[in-house]
N, C-alpha and C positions, 0 to 999 in steps of 0.2 A: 606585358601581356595585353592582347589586343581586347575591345569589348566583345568579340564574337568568340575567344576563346576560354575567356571568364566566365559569361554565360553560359556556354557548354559544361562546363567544371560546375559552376553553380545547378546546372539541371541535371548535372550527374549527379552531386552532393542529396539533391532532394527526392530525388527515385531510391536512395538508399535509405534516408530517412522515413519516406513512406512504405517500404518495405519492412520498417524495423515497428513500425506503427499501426497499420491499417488493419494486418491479419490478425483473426482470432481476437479483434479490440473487446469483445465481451465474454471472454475463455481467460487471458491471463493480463493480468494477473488475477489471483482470484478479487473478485467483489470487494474494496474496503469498505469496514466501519460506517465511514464517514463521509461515504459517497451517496448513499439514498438522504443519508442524515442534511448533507448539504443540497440535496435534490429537493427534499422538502420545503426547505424556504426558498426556495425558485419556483415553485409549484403554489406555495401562499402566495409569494408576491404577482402570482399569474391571478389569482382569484382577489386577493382583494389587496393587493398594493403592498402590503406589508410582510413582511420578512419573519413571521412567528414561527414556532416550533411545537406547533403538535403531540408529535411524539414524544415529548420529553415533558407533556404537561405545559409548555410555557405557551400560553394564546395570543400575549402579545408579543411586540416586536422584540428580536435576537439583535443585538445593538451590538455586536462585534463582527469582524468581516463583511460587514453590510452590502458590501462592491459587488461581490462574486452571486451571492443571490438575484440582484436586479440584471446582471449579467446572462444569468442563467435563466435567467424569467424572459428574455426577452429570444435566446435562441428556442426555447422550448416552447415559445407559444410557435414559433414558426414551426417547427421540428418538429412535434411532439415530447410526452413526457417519457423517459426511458433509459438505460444505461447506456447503451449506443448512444444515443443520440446526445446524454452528456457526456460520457467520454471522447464522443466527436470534434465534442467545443474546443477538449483539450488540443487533439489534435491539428485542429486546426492553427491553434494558438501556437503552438509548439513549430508550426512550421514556419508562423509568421519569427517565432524568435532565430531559428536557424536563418532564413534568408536578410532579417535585418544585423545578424552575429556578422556574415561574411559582409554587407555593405561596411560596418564597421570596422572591421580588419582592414579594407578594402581603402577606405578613407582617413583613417586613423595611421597607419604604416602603409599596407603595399596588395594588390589583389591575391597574390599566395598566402599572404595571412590569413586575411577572410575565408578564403577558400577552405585551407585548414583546420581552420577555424572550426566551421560548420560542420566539416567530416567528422572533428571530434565529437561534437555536439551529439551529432546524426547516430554515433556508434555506441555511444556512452550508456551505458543498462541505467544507470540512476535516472539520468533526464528521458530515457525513452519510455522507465518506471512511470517517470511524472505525467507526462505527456499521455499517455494510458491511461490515470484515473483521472473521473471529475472530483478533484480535491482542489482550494486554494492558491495554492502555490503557483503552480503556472501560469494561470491566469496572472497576479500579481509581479511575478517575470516576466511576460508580456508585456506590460505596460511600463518596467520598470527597465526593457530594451527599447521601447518608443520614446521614453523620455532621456535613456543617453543619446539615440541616434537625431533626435529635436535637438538637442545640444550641439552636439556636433554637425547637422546640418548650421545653425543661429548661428553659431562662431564661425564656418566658413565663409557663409553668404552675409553675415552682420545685420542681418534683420530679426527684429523685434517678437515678431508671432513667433518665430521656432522657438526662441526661449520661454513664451507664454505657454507654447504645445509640450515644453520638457515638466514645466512645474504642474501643467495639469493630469499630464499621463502620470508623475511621481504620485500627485492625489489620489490616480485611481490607482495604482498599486497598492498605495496603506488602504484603499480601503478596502482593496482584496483581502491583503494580510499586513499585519503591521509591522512584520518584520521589514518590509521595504522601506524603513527610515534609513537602514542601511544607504541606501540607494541615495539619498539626498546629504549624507555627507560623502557621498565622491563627489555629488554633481558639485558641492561647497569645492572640496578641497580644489575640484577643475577649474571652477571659476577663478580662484584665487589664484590658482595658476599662471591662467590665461590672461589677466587682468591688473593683477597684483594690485596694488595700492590704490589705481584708481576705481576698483570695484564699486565704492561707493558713488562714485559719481557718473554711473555711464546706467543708461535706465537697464541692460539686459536683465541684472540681479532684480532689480522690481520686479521687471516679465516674470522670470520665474516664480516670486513668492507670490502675482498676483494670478496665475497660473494654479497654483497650489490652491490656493483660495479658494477658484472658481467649483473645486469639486472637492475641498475637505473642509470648507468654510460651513455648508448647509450641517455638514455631520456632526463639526464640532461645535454649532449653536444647540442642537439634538441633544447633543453628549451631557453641554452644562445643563439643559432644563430637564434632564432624567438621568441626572448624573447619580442619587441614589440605585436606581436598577441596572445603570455601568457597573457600577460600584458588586454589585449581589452578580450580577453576569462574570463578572472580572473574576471574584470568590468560586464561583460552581464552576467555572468550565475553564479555565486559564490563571490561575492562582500563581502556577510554577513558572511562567513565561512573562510575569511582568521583569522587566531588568533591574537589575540592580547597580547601585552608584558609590556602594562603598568600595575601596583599593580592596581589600580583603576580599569581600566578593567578588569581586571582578576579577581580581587573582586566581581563585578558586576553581571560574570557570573558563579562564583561559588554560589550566590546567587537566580540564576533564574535553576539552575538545577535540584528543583521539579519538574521546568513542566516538564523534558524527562521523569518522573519515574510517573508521572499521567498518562501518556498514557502506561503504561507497559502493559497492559492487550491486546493494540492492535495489532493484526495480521492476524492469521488465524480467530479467534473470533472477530468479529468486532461493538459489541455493548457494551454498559457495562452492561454484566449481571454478576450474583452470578460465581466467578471460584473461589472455594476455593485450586485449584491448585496454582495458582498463591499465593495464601496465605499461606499455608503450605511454598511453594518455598520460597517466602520470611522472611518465622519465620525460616526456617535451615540455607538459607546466616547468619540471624543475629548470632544465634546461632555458627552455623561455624565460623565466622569472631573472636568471644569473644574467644571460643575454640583455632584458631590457634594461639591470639594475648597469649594465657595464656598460653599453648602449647613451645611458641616461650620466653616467659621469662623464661621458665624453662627449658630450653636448651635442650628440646627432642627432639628426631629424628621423622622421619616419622611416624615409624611406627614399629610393631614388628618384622618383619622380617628382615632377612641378610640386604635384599639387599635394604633397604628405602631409601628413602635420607635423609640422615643428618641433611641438612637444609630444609626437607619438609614444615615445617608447615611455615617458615617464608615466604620461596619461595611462597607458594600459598598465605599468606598475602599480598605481593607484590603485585603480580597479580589482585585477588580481590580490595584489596582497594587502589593500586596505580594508578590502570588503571579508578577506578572510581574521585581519583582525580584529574586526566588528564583532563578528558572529561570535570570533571565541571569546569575547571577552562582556557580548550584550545578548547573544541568544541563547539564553539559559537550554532551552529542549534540545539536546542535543542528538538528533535520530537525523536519519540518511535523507528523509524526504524532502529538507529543506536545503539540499545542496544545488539544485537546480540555480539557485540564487547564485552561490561563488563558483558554477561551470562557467558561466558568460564569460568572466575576467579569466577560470584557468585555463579556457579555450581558445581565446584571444593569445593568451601568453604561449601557447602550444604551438598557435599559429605561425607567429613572431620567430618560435626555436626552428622549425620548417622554412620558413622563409630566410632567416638566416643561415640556414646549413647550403641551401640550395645557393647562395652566393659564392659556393666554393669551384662551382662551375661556371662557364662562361656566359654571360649574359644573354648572348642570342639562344642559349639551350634553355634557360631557368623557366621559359612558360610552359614548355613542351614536356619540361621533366616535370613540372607540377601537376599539370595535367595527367599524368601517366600514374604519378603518385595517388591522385585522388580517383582514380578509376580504379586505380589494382588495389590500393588497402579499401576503397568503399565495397569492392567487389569479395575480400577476404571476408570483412564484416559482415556483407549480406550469409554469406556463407556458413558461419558461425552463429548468428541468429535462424538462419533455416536449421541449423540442426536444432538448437534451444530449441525451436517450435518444435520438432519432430520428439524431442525427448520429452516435453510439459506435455503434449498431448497424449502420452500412455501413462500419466498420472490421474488422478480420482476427475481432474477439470474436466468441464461441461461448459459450453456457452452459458450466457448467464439466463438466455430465450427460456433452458432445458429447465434453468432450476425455478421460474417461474412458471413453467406448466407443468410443476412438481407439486410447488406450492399448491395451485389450485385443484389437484388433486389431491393433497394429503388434507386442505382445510375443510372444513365443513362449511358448503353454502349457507347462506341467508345472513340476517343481520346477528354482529356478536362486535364484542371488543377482544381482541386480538391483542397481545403480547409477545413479543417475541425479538431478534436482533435487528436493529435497524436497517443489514443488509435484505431484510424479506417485506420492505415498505413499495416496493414499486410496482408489482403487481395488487395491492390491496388500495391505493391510493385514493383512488375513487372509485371503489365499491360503492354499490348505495345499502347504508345502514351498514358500514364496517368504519369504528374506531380502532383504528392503528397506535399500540403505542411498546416504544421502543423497553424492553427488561428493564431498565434503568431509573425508569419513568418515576416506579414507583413501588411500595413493597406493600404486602399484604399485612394490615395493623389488626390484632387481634386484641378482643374485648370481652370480656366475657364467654359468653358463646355466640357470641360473632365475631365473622374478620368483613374489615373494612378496606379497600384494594382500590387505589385513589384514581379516579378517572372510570370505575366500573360498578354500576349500578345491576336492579333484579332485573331489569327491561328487555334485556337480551343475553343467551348466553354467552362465555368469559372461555376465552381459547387461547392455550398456552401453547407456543410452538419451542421449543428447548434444540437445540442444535448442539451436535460432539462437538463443533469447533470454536463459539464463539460464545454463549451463555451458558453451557454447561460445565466448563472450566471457569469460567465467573461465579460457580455455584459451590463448586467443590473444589476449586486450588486456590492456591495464596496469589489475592488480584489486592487489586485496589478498593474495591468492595468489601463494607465491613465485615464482621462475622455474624451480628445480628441481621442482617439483610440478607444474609446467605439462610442464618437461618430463617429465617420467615419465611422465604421465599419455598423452601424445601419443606418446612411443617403445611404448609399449604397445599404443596403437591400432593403430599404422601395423605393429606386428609380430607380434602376440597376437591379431586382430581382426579378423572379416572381415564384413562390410555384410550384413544379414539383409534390411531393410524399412528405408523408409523412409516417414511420414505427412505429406505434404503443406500446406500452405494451415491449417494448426492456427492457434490462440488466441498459441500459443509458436512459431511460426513454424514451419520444418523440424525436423520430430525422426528423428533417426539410431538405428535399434535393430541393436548391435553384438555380436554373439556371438563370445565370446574364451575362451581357454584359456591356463592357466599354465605350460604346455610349450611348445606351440606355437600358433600362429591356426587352429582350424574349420575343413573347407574351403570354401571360398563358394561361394553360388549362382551357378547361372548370371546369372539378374538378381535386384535384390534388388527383392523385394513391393513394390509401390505403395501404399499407404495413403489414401483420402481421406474423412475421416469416419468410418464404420462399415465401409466398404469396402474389399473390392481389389481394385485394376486391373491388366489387363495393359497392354503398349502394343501400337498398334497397325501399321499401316502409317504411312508418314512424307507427312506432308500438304503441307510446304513444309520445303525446303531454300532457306537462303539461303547461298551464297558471301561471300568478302569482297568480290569485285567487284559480286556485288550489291546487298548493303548500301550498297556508295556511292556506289549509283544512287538509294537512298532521300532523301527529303527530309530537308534539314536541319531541327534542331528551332531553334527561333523563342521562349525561352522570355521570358514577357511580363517579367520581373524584370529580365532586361537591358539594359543600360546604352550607350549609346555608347563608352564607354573598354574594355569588352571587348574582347577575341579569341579568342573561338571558335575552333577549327581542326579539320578535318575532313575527312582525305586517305590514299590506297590506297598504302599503301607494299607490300615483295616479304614483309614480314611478314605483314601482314594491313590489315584495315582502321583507323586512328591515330585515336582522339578524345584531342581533347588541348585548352590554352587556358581561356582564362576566358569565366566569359558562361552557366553549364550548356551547355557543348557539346553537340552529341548527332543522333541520327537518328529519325527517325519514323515509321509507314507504316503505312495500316489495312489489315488484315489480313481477307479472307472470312471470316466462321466460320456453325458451324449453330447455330441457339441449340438450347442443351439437351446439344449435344456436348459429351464431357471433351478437354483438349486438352492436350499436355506439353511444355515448350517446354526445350530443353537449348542452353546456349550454351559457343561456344571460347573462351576469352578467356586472354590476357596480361598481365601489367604491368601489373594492374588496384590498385586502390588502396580506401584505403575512402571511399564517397562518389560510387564510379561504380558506377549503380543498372539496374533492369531495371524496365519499370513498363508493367505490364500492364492496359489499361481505360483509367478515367478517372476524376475525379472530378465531371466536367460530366453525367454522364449515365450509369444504369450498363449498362455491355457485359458485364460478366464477374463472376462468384464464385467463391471459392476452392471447390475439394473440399470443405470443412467444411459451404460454404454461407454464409462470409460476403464482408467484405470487396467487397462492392458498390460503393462509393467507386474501387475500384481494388487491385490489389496491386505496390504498390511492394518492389523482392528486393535487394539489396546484389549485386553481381557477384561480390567479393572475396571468398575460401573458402578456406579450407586443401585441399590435394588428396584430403584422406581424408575431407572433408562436402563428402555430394552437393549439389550447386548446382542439378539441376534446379529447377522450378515448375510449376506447373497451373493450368490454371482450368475452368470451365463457362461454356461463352458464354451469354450472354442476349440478343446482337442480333446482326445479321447479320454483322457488321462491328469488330474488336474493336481498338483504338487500341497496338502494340505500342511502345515510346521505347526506347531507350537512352540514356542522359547522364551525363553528369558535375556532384555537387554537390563535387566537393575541390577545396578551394584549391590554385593556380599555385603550385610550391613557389619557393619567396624563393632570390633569387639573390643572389651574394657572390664580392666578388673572393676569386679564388686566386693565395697567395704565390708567389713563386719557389720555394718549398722545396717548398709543396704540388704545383707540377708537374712538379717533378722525380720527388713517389714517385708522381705519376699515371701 
């Protein structure tokens, strides 16, 4: 393959990648966790050098991933502070690892591997997942692809710095994330490779470890002389990630490393739908892997040209399946998001299976068919992610622009300290006279007849923001949160707290803005503010009253997933109206509306459960959008609520006629004899 038609291939590979990247970069995926949370100490270390955490109560330095903050500190003073603008960094990062993927395939075996290579990279929903948030990982990937391709430049040209430039990039990867030690026993096993016996005596291996030095040497002099507060950092926030060294454990979790490769599909795609990307991607790693294992017994080179590596196919065997038995057997967290790390090697190996197939034809055709290959599956892929985008955008999402000019209309101006999920820190950032701090931070200690709420003094008032999606489920289901913190947190509300505003139809579903006091509760509004979008609503006169005896004049619903052996049931008891039974029980009724009117739908409900739903629209055709302006599919509401979050919903019609359901997705609870004893205490 000539350099001008590698190139080409290469600028095809990256217009897909950036297509799978650039749109909608602050809409999907939704906001992580741990994306304002790691904004944060790039935002300290913009103000006074140091890497603290705020929101979490901690004022000094966060002394784990230390890398990715000064990283972040140094695009965001250029950039601005913002989710674009760090999700861009990923971006960025993410491209530099796609075009240094195919120099490797390129230089390691043959340029249709690289090429390859990169398409999968480009296509792949996990890494395009990653590549999307400013979270760790990528960045860490980045640096931990500069430091094989340092290697592999050193060892071709046999000069000194490129192995100084592999052990230094390896530094900055752990100090992204520490999982990239992985990464320095391939660089080991390569060297040994490469070198075998004489390793010790030839300076390269210095280069490297005095490489490593030059950017993990400062950290880990840090480490020993605050190695107590390592020690207490290591306990609160990473306890379950340190590895472990016994056979038994290491057994253990070589056996639970299915679940990271169940979640492979999650990223920028975040449902499980049909991606035969992913499946394809997976049938060439397997194929690849057999190829370079056969490849590598029969002591072939890379590839046909001059300039292959020698040892290519084992080199990428390494990588591929050594790096995959690192993780299962030393990275205890076993979730999707850290797969970014072993695409590098199964993309390369994918490459390899592509380059080898393509040998089945005659030499003079293989650049031309490459070519043809990487335009027409880049061009399937683009294709496939335009629809993703066309199907995520008629879900509840919202840029993330929308849900902070939500924010700043659902909170009350002036100074206060603010609680709430760390996804709602980047609008509040530098308020002046607002303390930010994440639910977590801290719980409400009661004394007598005071409560004491750590980090919140009488000096200003104390604003609770509670979101359906991310602290309110923290409050009321089985987390990881104890049950004393749940309670405290909820005797607070219901006594300290009184309903200011509420933001409707959001990206984060209902958000609750609470104004509380540590003496007593504010006194409340008469109603609390409306929120939808940028806006506030009043309500208006009431358009339709339904009774329960009305309702069970409605149509039953008929949902198509049921079966004959259900039972539905659906009947007016002196309570109210009863949905009960299996089958999605439920009622149905299209409803007049005007298109363009706002419309607030408030329901009474009892003895609801979770899984009995409110589902406004449709997803056949769409009637309605939330307040935000999304969720045109429909908006499906949970019933079930604690009495202190409003249960209201809204929408904006769009056709005359808007599909209102009620039903049931919970399971029939399972019946079981009772003993004699059990009904005597009944």
């Amino acid at each position: 393959m000539t350099n001008r038609l590698w190139f080409a291939g290469l600028a095809a590979v990256l217009l897909v990648y950036l297509h799978n990247t650039l749109p909608y970069l602050t809409t999907m995926p939704r906001v992580n966790v741990d994306e304002p949370w790691l904004m944060e100490r790039g935002y300290q270390v913009m103000r006074s050098g140091i890497p603290s955490q705020p929101m979490l109560g901690l004022q000094h330095a966060y002394l784990l991933q230390v890398g990715y903050g000064y990283l972040l500190a140094i695009w965001m003073s250029i950039l601005g502070v913002g989710v674009f603008q760090a999700r861009l960094l990923g971006v960025c990062l993410g491209l530099g690892i796609v075009v240094m993927v195919a120099s490797l395939g390129r230089r390691i075996i043959d340029p249709v591997t690289g090429l390859s290579a990169a398409l999968f990279l480009a296509l792949d929903s996990n890494f395009l997942g990653g590549v999307r948030n400013a979270r760790t990982d990528i960045p860490s990937v980045f640096f931990v692809v500069v430091a094989f391709s340092a290697y592999v430049c050193g060892r071709r040209r046999s000069q000194t710095i490129w192995f100084v430039g592999a052990g230094a990039s390896l530094g900055l990867a752990m100090l992204c994330h520490g999982n990239a030690f992985w990464a320095g026993l391939i660089l080991l096993a390569w060297y040994l490779l490469d070198y075998g016996r004489g390793a010790l005596l030839i300076p390269y291996g210095y280069a490297i470890i005095g490489g490593l030095l030059l950017t993990v040497g400062p950290y880990l002099a840090m480490v020993l002389v605050r190695w107590a507060d390592v020690q207490s950092q290591i306990g609160n926030f990473a306890a379950d990630r340190v590895p472990g060294w016994r056979p038994s454990f290491v057994f253990n979790q070589i056996l639970r490393e299915a679940e990271r490769y169940r979640g492979w599909y999650f990223g920028l795609v975040t449902s499980s739908v049909p991606n035969p990307f992913l499946r394809v991607f997976q049938a060439a790693i397997a194929a690849g892997i057999v190829a370079l294992a056969f490849r590598s017994l029969r002591g072939r080179g890379g590839g046909d040209h001059a300039s292959a590596d020698p040892h290519g196919p084992i080199r990428l065997l390494i990588l591929a399946v050594g790096g995959a038995v690192i993780f299962a057997g030393f990275i205890n967290n076993k979730v999707p998001v850290y797969l970014p790390h072993l695409l590098v090697g199964f993309a390369l190996a994918a490459g390899f299976a592509v380059s080898a197939a393509l040998h089945v034809v005659p030499r003079g055709n293989r650049a031309v068919l490459a070519l043809l290959f990487v335009v027409a599956y880049g061009a399937a892929g683009v294709a496939y992610y335009e629809k993703w985008y066309s199907s995520a955008r008629k879900s509840e999402l919202v840029p993330y622009e929308d849900t902070e000019a939500t924010l700043r209309a659902l909170v009350p101006a002036g100074p206060k300290y603010l609680y709430a999920s760390p996804q709602f820190w980047t609008p509040f950032h530098a308020e002046p006279g607002t303390t930010f701090y994440s639910y977590a931070a801290a719980r409400p200690v009661e004394s007598e007849s005071t409560i004491a709420l750590a980090g919140a003094g009488d000096d200003r008032p104390i604003v609770l923001v509670v979101d359906e999606f991310q602290w309110l489920p923290e409050l009321t289901g089985v987390t990881s949160s104890t049950a004393e913190w749940q309670r405290s947190w909820i005797s607070f509300i219901e006594r300290r707290c009184s309903l200011d505003s509420v933001a409707l139809g959001t990206a984060h579903g209902t958000l609750a803005a609470y104004r509380c006091g540590l003496a007593s509760a504010p006194a409340a509004a008469a109603a609390p503010r409306i929120i939808g979008g940028a806006t506030e609503y009043r309500t208006g006169d009431v358009v339709l009253g339904q009774s329960a005896g009305d309702l069970a004049g409605w149509p039953r619903y008929d949902d198509p997933r049921r079966t004959a052996d259900r039972r539905p049931g659906v009947r007016l008891t002196d309570e109210g109206l009863r949905i009960t039974g299996t089958g999605w029980p439920g009622i149905v009724k299209m409803i007049p509306a005007v298109p363009g009117e706002r419309y607030l739908v408030r329901t009474a409900t009892a003895q609801t459960r979770a899984g009995d739903l409110l589902y406004l629209g449709t997803w056949q055709q769409p009637q309605v959008r939330s307040l935000s302006g999304a969720s045109s599919s429909g908006i499906p509401a949970p019933l079930l609520a604690p009495r202190w979050f409003p249960g209201d919903r809204a929408f904006r019609a769009t056709a005359s006629a808007v599909r209102v359901l009620v039903y049931s997705e919970a399971p029939e609870p399972k019946r079981r004899r009772i003993t004699p004893e059990e009904h005597r205490v009944i």
